[in-house]
N, CA and C of each residue as an Amber inpcrd file, in Angstrom:
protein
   591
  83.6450000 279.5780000 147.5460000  84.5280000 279.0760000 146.5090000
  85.8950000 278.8100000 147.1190000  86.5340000 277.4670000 146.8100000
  87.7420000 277.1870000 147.4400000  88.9450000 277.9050000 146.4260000
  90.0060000 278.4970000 146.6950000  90.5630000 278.8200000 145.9850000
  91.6530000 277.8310000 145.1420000  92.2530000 278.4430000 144.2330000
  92.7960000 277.1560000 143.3200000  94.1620000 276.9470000 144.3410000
  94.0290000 275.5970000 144.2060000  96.0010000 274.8580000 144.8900000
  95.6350000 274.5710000 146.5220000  94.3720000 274.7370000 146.9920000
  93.9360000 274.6600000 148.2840000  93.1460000 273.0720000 148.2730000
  93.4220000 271.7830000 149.1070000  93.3810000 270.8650000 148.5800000
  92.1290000 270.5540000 150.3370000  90.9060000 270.0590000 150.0970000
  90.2140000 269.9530000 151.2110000  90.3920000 268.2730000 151.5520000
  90.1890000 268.0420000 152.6060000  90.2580000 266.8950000 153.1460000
  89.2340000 266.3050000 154.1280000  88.5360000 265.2990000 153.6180000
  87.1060000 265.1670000 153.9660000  86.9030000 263.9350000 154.5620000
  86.2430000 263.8770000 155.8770000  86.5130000 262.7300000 156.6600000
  85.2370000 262.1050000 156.2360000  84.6800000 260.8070000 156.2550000
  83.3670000 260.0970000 155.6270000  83.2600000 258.8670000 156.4680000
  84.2490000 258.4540000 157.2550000  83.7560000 257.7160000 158.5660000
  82.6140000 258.1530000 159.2340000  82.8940000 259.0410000 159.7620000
  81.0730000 259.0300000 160.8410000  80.0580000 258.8610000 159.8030000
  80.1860000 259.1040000 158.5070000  78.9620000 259.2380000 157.3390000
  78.6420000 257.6680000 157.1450000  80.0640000 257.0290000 157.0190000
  79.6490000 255.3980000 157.1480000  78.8510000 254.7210000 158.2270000
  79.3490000 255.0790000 159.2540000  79.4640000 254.5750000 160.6780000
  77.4970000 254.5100000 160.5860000  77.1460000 256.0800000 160.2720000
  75.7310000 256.5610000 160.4310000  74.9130000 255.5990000 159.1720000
  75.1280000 255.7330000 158.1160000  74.8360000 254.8780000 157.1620000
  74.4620000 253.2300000 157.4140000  75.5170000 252.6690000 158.3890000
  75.2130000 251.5990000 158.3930000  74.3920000 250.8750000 159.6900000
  74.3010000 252.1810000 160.8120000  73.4190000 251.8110000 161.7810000
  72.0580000 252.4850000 161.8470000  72.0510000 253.1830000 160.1690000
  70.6440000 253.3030000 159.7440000  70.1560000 252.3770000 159.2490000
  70.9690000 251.4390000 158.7710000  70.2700000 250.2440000 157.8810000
  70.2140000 249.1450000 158.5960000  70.9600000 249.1570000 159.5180000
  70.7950000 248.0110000 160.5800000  69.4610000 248.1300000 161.1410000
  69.1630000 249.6470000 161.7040000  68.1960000 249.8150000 162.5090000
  66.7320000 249.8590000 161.1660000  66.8410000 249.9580000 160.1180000
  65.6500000 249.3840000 159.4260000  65.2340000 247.6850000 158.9250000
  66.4290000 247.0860000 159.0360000  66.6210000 245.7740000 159.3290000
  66.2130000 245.0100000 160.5740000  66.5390000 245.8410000 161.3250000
  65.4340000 245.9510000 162.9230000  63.8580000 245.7400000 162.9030000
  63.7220000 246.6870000 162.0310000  62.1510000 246.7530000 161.9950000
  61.4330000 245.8240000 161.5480000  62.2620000 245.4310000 160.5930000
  61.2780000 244.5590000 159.5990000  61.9010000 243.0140000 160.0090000
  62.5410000 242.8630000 160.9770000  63.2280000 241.4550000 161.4110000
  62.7490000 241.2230000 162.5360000  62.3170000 239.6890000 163.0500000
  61.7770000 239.5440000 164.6850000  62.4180000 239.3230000 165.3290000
  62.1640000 240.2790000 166.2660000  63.0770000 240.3330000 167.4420000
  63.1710000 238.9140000 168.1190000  64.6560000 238.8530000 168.5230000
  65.7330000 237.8130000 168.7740000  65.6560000 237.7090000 170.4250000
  65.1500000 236.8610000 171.2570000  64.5550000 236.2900000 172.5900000
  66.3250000 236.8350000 172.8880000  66.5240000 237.7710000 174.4840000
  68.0880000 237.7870000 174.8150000  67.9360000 236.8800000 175.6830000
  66.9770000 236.2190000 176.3780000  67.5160000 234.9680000 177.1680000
  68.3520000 234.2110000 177.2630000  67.9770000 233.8230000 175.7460000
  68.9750000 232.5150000 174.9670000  69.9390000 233.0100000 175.0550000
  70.4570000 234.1240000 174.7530000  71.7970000 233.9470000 174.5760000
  72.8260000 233.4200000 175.6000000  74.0920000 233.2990000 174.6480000
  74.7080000 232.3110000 175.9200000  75.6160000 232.9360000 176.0360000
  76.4870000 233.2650000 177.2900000  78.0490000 233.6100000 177.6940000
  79.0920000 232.8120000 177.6400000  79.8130000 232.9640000 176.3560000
  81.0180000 232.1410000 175.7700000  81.9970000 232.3570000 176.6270000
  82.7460000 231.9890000 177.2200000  84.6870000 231.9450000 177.7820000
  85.5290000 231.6100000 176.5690000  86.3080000 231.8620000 175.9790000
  86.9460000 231.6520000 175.4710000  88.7220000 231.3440000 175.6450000
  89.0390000 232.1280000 177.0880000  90.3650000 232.0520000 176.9220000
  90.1490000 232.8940000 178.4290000  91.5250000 232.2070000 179.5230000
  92.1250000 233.0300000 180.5100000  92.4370000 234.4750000 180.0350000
  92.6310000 234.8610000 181.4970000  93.6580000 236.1990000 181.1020000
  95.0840000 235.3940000 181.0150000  95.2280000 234.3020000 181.6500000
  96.5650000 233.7060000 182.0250000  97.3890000 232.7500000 180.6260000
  96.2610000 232.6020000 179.6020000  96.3050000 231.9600000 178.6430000
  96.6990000 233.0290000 177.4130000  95.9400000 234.3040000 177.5510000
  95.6670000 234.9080000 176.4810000  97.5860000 235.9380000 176.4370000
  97.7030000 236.0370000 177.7790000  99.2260000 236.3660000 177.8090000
 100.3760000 235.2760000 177.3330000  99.9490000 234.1810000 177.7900000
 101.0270000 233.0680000 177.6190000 101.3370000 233.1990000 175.8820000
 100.2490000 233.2140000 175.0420000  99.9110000 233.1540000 173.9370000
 100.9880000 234.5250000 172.9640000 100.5910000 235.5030000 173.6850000
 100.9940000 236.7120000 173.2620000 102.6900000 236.2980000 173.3740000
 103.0270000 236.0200000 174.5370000 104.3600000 236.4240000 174.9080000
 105.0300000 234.6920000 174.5510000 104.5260000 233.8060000 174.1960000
 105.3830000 232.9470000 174.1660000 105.4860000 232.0290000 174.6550000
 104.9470000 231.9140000 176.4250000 105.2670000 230.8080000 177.1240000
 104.8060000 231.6490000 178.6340000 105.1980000 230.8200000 179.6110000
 104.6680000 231.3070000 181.0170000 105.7270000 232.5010000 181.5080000
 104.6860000 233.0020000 181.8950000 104.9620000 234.5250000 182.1880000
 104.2740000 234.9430000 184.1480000 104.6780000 236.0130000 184.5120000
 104.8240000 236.5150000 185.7410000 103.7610000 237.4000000 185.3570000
 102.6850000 237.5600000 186.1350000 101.7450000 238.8860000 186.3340000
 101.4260000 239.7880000 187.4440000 101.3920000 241.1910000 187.4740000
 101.0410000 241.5160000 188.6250000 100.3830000 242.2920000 188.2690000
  99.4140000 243.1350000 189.2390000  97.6180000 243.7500000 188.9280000
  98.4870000 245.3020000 189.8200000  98.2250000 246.2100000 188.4200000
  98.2120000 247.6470000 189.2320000  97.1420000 248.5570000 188.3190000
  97.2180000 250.1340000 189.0890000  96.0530000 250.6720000 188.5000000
  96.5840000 251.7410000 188.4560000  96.0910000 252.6890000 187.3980000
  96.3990000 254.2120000 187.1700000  94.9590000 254.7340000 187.4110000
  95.3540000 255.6820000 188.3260000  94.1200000 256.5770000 188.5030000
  94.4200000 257.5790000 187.0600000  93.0090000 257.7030000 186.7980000
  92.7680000 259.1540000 185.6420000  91.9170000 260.2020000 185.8600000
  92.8760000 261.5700000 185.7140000  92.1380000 262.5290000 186.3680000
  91.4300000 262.8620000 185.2040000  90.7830000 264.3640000 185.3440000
  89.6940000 264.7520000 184.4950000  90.3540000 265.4780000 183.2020000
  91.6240000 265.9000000 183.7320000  92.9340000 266.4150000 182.5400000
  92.9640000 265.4050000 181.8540000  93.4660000 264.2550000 182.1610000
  94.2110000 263.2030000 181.2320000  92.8600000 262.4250000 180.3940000
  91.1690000 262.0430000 181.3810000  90.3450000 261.7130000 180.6260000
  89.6920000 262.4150000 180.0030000  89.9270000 264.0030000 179.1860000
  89.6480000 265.0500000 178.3550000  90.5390000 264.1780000 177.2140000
  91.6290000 264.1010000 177.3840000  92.6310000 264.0310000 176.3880000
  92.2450000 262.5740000 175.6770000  92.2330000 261.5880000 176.7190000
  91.6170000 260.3500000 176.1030000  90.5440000 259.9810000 175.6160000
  89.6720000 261.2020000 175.5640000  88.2820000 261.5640000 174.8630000
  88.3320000 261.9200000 173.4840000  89.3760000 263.3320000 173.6200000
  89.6600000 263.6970000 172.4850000  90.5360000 262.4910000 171.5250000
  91.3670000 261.3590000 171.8980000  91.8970000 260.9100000 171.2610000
  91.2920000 259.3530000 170.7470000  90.1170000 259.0690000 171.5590000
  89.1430000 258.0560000 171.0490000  88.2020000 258.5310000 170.2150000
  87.7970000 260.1430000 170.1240000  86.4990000 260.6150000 169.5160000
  85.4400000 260.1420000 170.0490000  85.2340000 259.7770000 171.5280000
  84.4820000 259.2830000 171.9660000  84.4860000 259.2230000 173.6260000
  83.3460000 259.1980000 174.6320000  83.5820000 259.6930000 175.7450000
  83.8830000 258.0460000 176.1580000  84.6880000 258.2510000 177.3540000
  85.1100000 256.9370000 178.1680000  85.1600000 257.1590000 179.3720000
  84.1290000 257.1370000 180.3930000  84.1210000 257.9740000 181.8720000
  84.5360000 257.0650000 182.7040000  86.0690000 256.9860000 182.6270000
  86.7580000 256.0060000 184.0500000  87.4040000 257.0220000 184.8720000
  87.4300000 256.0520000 186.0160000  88.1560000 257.0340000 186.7000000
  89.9220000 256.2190000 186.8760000  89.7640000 255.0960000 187.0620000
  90.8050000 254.6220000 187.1290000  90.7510000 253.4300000 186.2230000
  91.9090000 252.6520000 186.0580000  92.0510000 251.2380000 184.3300000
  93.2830000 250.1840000 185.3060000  92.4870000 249.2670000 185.7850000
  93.4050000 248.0580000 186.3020000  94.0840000 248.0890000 185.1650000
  95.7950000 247.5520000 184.8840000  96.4350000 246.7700000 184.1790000
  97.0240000 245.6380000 184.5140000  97.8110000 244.8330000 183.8730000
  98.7120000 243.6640000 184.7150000 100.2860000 243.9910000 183.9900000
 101.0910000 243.8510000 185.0150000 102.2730000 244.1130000 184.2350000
 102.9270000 242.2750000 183.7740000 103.1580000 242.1940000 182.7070000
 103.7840000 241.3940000 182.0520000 105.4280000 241.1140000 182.2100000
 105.8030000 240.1280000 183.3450000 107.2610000 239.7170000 183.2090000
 107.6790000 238.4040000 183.4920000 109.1380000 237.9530000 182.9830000
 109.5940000 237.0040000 182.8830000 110.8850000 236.5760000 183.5560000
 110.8960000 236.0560000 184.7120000 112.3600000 236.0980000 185.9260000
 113.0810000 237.5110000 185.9960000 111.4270000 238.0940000 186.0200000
 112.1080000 239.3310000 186.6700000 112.4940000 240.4620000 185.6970000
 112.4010000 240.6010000 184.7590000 112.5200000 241.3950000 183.5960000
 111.2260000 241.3350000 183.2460000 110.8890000 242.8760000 183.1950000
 109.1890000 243.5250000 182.0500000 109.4990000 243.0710000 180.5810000
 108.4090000 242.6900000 180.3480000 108.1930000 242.2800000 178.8840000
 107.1840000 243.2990000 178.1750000 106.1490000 243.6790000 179.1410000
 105.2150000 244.6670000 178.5850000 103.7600000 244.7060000 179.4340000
 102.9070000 244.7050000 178.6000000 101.5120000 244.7200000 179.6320000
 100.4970000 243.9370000 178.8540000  99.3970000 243.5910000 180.1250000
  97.9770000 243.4180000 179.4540000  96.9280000 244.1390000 180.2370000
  96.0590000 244.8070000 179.4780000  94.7290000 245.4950000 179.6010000
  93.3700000 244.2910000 179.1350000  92.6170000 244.4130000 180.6260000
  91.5650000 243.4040000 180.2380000  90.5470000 244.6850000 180.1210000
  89.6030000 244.5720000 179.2720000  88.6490000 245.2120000 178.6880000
  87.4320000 245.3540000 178.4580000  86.0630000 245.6970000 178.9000000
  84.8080000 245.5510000 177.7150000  84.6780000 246.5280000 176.9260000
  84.1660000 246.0210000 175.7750000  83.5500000 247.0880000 175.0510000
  82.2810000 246.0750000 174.2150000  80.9120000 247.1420000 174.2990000
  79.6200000 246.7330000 173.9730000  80.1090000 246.3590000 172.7170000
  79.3430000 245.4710000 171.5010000  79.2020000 244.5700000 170.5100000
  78.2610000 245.2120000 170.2380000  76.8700000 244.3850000 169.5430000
  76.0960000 245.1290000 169.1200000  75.0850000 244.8330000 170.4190000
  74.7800000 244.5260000 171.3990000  74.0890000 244.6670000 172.3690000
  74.6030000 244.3560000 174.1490000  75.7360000 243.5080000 173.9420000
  76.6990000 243.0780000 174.7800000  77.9670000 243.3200000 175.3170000
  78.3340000 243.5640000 176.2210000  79.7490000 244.0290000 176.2580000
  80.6820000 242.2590000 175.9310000  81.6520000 242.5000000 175.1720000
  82.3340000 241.5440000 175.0260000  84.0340000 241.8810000 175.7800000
  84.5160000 240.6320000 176.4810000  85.8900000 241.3020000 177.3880000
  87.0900000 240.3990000 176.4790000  87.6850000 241.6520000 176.2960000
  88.7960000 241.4920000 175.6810000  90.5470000 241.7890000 176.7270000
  91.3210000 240.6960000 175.7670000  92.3370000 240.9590000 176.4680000
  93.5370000 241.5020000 175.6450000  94.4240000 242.7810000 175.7530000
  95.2610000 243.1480000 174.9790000  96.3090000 243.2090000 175.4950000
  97.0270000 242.4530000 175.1240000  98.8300000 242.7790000 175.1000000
  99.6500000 243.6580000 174.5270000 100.7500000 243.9920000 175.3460000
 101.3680000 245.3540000 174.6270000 102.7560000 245.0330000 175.2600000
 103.5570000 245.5880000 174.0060000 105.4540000 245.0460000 174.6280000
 105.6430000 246.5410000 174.4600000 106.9400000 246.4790000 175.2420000
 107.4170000 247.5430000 176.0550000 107.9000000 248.5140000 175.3190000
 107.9370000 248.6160000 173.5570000 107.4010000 249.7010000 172.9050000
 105.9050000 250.0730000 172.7590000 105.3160000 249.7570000 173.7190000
 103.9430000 250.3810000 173.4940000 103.2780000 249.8310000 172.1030000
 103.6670000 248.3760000 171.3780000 103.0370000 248.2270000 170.4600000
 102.0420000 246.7890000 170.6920000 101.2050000 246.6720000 169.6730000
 100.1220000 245.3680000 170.1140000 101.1340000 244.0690000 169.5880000
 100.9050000 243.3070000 171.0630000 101.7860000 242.2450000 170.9490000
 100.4340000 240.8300000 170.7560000  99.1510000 241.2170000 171.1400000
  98.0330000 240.2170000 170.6430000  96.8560000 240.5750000 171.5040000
  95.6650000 240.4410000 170.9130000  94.1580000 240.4910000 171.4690000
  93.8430000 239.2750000 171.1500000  92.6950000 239.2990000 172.6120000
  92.2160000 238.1400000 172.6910000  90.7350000 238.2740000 173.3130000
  89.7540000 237.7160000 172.7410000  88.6990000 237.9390000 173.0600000
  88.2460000 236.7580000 174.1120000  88.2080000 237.1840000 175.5220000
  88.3220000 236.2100000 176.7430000  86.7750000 235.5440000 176.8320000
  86.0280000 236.6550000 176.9440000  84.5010000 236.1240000 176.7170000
  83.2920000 236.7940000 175.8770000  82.3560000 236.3740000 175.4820000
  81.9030000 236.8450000 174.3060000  80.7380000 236.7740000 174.4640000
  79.4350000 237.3100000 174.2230000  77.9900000 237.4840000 174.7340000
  77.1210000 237.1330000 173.7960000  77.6400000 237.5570000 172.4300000
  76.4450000 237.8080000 171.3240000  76.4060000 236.6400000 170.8380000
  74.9540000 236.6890000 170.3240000  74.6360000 235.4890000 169.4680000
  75.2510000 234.9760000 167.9400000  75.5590000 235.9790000 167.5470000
  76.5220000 236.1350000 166.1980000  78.1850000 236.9470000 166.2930000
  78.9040000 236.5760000 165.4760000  79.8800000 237.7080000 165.6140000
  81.1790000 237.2240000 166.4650000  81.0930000 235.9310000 166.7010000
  82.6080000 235.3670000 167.5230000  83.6140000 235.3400000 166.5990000
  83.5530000 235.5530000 165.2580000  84.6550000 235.5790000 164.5110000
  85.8190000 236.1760000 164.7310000  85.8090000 237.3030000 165.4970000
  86.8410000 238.2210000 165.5060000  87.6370000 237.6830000 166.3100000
  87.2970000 236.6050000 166.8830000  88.6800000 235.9560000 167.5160000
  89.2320000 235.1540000 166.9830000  88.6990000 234.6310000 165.2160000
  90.0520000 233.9330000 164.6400000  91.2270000 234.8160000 164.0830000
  92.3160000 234.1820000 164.3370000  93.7110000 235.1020000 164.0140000
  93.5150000 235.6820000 162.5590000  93.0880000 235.4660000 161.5230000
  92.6020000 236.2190000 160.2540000  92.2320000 237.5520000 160.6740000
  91.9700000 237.8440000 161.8660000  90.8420000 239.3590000 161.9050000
  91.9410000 239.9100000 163.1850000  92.5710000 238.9720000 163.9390000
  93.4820000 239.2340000 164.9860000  94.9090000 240.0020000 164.6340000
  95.1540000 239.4340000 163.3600000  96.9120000 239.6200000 163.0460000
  96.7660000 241.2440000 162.5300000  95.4560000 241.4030000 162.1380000
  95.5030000 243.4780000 161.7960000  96.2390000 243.9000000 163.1290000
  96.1530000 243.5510000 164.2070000  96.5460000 244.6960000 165.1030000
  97.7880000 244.2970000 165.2880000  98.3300000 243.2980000 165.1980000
  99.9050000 243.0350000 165.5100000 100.6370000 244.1170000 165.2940000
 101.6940000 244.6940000 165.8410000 102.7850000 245.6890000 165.9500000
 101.9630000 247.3620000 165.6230000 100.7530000 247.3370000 165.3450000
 100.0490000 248.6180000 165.6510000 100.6660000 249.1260000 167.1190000
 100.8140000 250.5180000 167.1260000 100.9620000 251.2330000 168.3640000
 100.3570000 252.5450000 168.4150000 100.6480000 253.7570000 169.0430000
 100.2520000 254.7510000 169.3820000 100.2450000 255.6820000 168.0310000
 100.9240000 255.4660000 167.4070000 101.7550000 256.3620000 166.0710000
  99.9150000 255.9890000 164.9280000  99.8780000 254.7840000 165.2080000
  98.4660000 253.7530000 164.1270000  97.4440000 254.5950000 164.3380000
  97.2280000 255.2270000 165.9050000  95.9770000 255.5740000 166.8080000
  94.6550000 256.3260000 165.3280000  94.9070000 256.8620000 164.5360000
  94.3360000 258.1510000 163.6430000  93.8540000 257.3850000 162.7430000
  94.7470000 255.9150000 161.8570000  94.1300000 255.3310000 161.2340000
  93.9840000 253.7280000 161.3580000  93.6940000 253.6230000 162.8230000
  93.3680000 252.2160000 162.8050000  91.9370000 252.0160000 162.6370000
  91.2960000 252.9650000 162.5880000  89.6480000 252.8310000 161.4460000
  89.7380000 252.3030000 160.0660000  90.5910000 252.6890000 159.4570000
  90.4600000 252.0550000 158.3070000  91.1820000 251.2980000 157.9030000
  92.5750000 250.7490000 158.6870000  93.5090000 250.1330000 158.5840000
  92.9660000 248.3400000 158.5670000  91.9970000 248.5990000 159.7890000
  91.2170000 247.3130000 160.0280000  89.7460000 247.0610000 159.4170000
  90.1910000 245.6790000 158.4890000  88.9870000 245.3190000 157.9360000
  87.9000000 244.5020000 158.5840000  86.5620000 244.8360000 159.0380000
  85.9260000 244.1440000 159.7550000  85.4680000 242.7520000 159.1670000
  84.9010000 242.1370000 160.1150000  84.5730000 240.4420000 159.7160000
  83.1620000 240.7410000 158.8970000  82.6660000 239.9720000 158.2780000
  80.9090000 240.1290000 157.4760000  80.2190000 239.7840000 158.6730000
  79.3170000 240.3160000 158.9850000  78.3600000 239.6080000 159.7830000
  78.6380000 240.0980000 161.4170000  79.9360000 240.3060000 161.4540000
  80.8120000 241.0720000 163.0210000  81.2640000 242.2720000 162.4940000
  80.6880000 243.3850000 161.9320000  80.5420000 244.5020000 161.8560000
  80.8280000 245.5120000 163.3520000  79.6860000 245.0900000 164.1650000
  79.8810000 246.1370000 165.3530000  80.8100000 245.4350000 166.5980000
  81.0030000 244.0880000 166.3060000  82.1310000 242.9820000 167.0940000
  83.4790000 244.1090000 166.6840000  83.2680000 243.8550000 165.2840000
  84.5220000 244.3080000 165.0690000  85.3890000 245.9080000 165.0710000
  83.9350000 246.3530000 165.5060000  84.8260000 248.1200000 166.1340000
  85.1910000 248.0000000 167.0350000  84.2400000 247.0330000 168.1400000
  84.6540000 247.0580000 169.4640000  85.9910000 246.7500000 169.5740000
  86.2610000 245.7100000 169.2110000  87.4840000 245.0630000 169.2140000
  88.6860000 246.5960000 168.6340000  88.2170000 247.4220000 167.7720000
  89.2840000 248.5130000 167.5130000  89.4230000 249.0360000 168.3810000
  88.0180000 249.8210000 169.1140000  87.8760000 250.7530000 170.3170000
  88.6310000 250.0010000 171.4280000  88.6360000 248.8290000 171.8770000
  89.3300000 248.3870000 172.8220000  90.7040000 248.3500000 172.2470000
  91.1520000 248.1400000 171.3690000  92.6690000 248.4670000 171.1500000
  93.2960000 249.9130000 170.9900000  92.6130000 250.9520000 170.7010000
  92.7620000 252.2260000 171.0610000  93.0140000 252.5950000 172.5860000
  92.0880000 252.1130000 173.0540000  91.9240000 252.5210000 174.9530000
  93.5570000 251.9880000 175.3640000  93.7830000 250.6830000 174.6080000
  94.6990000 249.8450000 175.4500000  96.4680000 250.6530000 175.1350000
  96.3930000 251.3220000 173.6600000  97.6330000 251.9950000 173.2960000
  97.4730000 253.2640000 173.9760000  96.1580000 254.0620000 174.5820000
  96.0350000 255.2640000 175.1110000  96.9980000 255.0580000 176.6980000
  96.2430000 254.1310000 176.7350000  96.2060000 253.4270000 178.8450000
  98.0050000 253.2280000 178.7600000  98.4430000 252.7020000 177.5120000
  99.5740000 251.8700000 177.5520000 100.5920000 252.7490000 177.6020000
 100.6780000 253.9530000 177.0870000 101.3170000 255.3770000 176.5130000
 101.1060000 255.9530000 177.8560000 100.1520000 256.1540000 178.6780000
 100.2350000 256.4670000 180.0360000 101.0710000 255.7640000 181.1690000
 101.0690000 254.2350000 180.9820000 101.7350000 253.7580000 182.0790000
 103.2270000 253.2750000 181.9590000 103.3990000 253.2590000 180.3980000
 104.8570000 252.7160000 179.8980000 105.8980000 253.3970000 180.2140000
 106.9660000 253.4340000 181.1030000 107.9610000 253.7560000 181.4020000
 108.8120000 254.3120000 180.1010000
């Protein structure tokens, strides 16, 4: 018995999450399986494009890497709810005649059978300055790269991290497109909070 004035707080995400890749997976059963041959590998966008985009105009890049030890990828476990076994995360630093503007993190994260690579921008408060989905695998589910499904993450940052599950509404039909696309913007404010000066 809870006592009176004691107020419980009940999380129902994983209950969804489970819910709906039970019904997918009985939708499975009774649906014929989809030839992966066919499928085709979309490009959609540079890394060199997907920054220009973010930031405005032509921009300066340079490629560095943070190693992650087993301390810091505990913590980024605990703060995805989910395991991520890197050891190290190329970034590119983002600048303009010589002045930082911020960063981009290029990315995969699986779809519903595919890894799809994403590109995320981040300004030098550590907040999302634009994603961009560079190339794309699945046969369904490219939606999430029109700006309708894009502009949720704008000015999200580290502070968002707890409720950008529900903050972001997924596309119909890009359901598991569209976590990925969260999970990769989580990694990118985790990675970003690590390397941001």
């Amino acid at each position: 018995m809870i006592p009176f004035g004691v107020r419980l707080r009940l999380d129902f995400r994983p209950m969804r999450r489970f819910f709906l890749l039970m019904m997918m997976g009985i939708a499975g059963v009774f649906c014929p399986a989809i030839d992966a041959s066919n499928y085709v590998v979309t490009d959609y966008a540079t890394v060199q494009d997907a920054v220009t985009e973010s930031f405005g105009g032509p921009v300066d890049l340079s490629t560095q890497t943070i190693k992650i030890d087993a301390n810091q990828r505990a913590r980024i476990e605990r703060q995805l709810g989910s395991r991520w076994p890197v050891t190290s995360v190329e970034y590119k630093v983002v600048s303009k005649q010589g002045n930082r503007l911020g960063l981009a993190l290029i990315l995969d994260e699986v779809g519903k059978q595919y890894p799809i690579t994403f590109c995320v921008t981040l300004g030098l408060k550590n907040d999302i300055r634009g994603i961009s989905v560079l190339t794309y695998r699945e046969p369904i589910g490219a939606d999430i790269r029109k700006s309708r499904f894009k502009k949720q993450f704008l000015k999200k940052s580290t502070l968002d991290l707890d409720q950008l599950d529900d903050a972001i509404v997924p596309i119909t039909g890009a359901t598991l497109s569209s976590w990925a696309a969260v999970t990769v913007v989580k990694k990118a404010l985790i990675i970003g909070a690590l390397v941001q000066p």
